[in-house]
C-alpha positions, 0 to 999 in steps of 0.5 A, spaced: 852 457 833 851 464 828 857 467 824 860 472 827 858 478 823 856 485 824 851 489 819 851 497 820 846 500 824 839 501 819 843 496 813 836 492 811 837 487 817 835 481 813 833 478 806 829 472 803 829 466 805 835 466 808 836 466 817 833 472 820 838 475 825 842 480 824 846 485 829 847 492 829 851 496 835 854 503 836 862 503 836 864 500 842 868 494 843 864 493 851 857 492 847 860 489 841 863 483 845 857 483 850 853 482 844 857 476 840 856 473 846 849 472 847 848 471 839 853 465 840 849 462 845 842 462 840 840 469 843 834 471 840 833 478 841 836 485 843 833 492 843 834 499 845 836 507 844 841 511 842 841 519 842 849 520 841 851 520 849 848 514 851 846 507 850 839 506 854 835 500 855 838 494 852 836 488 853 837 480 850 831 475 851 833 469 850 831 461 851 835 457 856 835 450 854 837 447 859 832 449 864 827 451 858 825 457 861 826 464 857 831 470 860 833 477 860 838 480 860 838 488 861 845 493 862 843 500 864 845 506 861 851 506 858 856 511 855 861 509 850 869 509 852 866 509 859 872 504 863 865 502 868 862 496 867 855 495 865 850 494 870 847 486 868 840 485 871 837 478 870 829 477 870 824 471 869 820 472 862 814 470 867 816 474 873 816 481 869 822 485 868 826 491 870 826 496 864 828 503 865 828 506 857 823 505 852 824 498 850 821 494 845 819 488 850 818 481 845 816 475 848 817 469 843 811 465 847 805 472 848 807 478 845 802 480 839 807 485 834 802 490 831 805 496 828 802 502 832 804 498 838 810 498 835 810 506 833 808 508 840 813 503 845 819 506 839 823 512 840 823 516 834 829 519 831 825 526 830 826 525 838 833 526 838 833 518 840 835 512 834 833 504 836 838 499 835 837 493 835 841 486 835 837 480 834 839 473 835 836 466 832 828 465 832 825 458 834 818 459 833 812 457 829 811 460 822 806 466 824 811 467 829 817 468 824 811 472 821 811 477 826 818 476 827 820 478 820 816 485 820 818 486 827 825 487 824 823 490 817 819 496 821 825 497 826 829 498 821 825 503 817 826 506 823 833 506 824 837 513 821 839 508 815 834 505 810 831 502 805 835 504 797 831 511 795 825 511 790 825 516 786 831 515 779 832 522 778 831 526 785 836 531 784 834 533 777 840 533 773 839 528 768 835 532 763 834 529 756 828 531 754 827 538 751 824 544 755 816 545 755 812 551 752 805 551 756 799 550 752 792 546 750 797 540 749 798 539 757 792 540 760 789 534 764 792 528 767 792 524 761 796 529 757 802 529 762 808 532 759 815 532 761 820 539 760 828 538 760 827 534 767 827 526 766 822 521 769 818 528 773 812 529 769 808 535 769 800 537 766 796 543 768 788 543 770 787 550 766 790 553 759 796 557 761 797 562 756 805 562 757 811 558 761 815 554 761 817 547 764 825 546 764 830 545 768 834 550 773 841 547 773 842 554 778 837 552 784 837 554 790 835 547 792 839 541 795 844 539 789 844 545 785 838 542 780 831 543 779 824 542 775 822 548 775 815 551 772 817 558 769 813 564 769 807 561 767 801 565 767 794 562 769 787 567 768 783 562 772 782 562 779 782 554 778 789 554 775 793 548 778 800 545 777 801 538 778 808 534 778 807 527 776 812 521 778 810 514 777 814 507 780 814 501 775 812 495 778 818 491 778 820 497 783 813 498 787 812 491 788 818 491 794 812 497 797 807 492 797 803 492 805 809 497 808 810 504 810 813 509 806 816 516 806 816 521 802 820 528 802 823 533 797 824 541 796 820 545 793 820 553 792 815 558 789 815 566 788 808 567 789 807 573 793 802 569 797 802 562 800 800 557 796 798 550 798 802 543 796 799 537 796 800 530 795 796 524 792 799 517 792 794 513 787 797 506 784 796 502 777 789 498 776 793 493 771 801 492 771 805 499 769 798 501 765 797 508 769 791 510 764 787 508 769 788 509 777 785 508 784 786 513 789 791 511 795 791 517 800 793 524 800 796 529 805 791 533 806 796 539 803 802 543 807 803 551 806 809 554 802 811 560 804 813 566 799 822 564 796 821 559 801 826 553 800 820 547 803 822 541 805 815 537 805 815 530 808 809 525 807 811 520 812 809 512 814 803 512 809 800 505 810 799 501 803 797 495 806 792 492 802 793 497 796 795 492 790 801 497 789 806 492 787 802 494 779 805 500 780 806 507 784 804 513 782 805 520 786 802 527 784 805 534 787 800 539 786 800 546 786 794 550 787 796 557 785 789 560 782 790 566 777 797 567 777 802 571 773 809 569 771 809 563 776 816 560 777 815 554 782 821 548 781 821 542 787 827 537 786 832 533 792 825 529 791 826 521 795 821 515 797 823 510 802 820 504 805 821 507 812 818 510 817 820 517 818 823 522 811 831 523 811 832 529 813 838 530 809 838 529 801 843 523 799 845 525 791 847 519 787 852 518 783 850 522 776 853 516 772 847 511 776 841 516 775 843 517 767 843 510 767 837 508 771 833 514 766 835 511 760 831 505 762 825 510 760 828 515 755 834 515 751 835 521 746 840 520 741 843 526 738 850 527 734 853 532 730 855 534 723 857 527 719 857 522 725 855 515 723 848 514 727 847 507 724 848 502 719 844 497 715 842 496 709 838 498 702 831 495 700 827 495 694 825 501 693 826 507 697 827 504 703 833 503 708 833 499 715 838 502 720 839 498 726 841 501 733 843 498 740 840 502 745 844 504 750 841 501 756 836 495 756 829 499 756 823 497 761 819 495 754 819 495 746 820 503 746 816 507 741 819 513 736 817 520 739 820 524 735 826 526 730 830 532 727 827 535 721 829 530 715 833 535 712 838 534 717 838 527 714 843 524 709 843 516 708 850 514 705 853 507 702 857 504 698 853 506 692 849 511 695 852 517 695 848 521 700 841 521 699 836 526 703 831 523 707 823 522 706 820 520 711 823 516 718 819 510 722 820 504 727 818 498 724 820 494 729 824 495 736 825 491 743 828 493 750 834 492 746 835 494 739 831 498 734 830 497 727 829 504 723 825 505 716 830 512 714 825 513 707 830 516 701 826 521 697 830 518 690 826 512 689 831 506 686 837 507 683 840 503 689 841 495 689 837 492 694 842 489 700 847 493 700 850 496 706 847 503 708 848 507 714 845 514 716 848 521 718 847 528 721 846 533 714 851 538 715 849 539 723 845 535 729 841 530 728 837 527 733 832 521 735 827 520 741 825 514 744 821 512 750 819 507 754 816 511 759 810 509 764 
């Protein structure tokens, strides 16, 4: 007998290795009751439609043991609070059935589940119409549990819940890195930058010859918040801008011959339309983007002038693509010659699930900090605060030892640093040395280990505690983990 548990309509439905059942309902205690009913019995399956006012086709097929032929059960029409009582039909599977909706129709000894089949015999939310579905256990052969388990997984990528969202950083708040003056420096796929905004990359096809990439903590865009190509300026009627965000392969893997939706807002002040498009390559070895294999793209969307676009990229199919190495997702702008072009796009998400969300779900900003710091952690502070402790070696050297403060995706490499005269090391026996020169020797996704080079040479015992501060003003460190 199964456990009487209700799990809320589009919540994942099940997991691995564990039963696959499950029940999803809209509130109302008459189906509710009807539906524990059934799954108390072993019923195996339930499906049908939902548009706000109605509940339309349901229907339960099941295996009756006891005669050893399968049923169904099928209610019309139901509007919740209603005091009528259901009308119940009953039909044989091998005499046909009786089905006045649209209706998934499951046959555990015939039916081949396919997902076009699938998408054509569904309502779709964009129709005004929302599946349920309410499953109960499963007494097949593997293939057929096979086919069961992505039944269940594309119905409810269709439901109005979902799979977690992709995207670290969709709403754009998290700004850690420094803004971005356009230059020679960005031009190229293999010269992807990052301006202000974190995980959302940035490079051009032509040189501009001014802009800058930063964040808009002023957008009009869903959350306030943006990354934003500002007043750029390109002489070349090839001139694109592309937006960049890549998907590690701990996260991508869960992708892997599913759908996938995509959506997010985006804005330009050109004084035409320009087209958007969007590229889905993924990794040709695990998190190593040097090289990629195009997946598919768009086809391209029109933006209209000071328009707030909500561009969708919907049920893209990566079954036989290896996107568990990762994911990558390329925006690209095709502006032409343009002069002081400002084009930001945020409330950015990705989904496995057939349908984009129509509304954009900011997470908490404690949970994208968190997530961001997985790939980059700048670390500054000001005027006499301690940065790190070590301790003194031969010579001009001093190791200074940090924890990060979140384990990063791998080993992370130093990318940059105040100027070395905001640096000081101090000590018992030293007595605020200017610094030299700084290097990572040696790092983990854990910890680093910092070279802080005096400009005195000796003068110092070697093994004696050391630690480095900010020299009269800010200091900083950069470190990056980044795909």
């Amino acid at each position: 007998m199964h456990t009487e548990k209700i799990f809320p309509l589009g919540q994942r439905l099940f997991e691995p290795n564990s039963p696959r059942w499950a029940a999803a309902w809209h509130q109302n205690e008459q189906i509710k009751s009807w539906v524990m009913w059934h799954l108390a019995q072993g019923n195996s399956l339930a499906a049908g439609s939902w548009d706000g006012t109605t509940l339309s086709g349901i229907a339960v097929d099941f295996f009756n043991a006891t005669t050893g032929t399968y049923s169904r059960v099928q209610f019309a029409n139901l509007v919740p609070g209603s005091t009528a009582a259901p009308t119940l039909w009953v039909a044989d599977q091998t005499s046909g059935t009786i089905i006045s909706e649209p209706l998934i129709n499951f046959d555990e000894q015939s039916a081949t589940l396919s997902q076009d089949y699938l998408n054509a015999a569904l309502p779709a939310p964009d129709a005004g119409r929302y599946p349920l579905l309410i499953t109960g256990k499963f007494q097949e052969s593997p293939t057929s549990q096979n086919d069961f388990a992505e039944f269940l997984g594309i119905l409810n990528s269709r439901s109005s819940g979902g799979e977690p969202d992709l995207i670290i950083n969709g709403g754009c708040r998290v700004a850690q890195y420094a803004a971005y003056n356009l230059d020679a420096g960005c031009v190229g796929r293999g010269n992807r930058q990052f301006g202000s905004v974190d995980r959302l990359g940035f490079f051009t096809t032509q040189t501009a010859t001014s802009g800058t990439a930063d964040q808009n903590n002023s957008s009009s865009l869903s959350g306030g918040h943006s990354a934003r190509l500002y007043n750029v300026s390109i002489p070349s009627e090839l001139g694109k801008l592309h937006r960049v965000y890549r998907i590690e392969s701990k996260d991508a893997a869960a992708l892997k011959g599913g759908r996938i939706s995509l959506a997010f807002e985006s804005m330009h002040n050109a004084p035409t339309d320009l087209v958007v498009t969007v590229w889905l390559r993924h990794a040709n070895a695990s998190d190593d983007f040097t090289n990629v294999t195009y997946i598919t793209h768009d086809g391209g969307q029109t933006h209209a002038y000071e328009t707030v676009v909500l561009h969708k990229f919907e049920a893209v199919d990566l079954s036989g693509f290896p996107v568990q190495n990762g994911l990558e997702i390329e925006i690209e702008l095709d502006c032409g010659i343009t002069t002081n072009l400002s084009w930001e796009i945020g409330a950015f998400r990705l989904q496995r699930r057939w349908e984009a969300t129509q509304e954009f779900l900011m997470p908490k900003y404690l949970q994208d900090l968190g997530a961001c710091l997985r790939y980059y952690w700048h670390y500054e502070e000001d005027n006499g605060q301690i940065m790190g402790s070590g301790w003194t070696d031969t010579g001009s050297q001093s190791f200074i030892f940090l924890s990060l403060p979140s384990p990063m995706r791998a080993s992370p490499m130093l990318t940059g640093y105040s100027p070395l005269s905001t640096w000081f090391v101090g000590g018992p026996n030293i007595g605020g040395q200017t610094v030299a020169g700084i290097s990572l020797p040696q790092s983990s996704p854990y910890t680093v280990c910092l070279n802080f080079t005096r400009s005195i040479s000796g003068g110092v015992t070697p093994q004696q505690p050391a630690h480095v501060y900010p020299a009269g003003g800010p200091a900083y460190l950069n470190f990056s983990a980044e795909l």
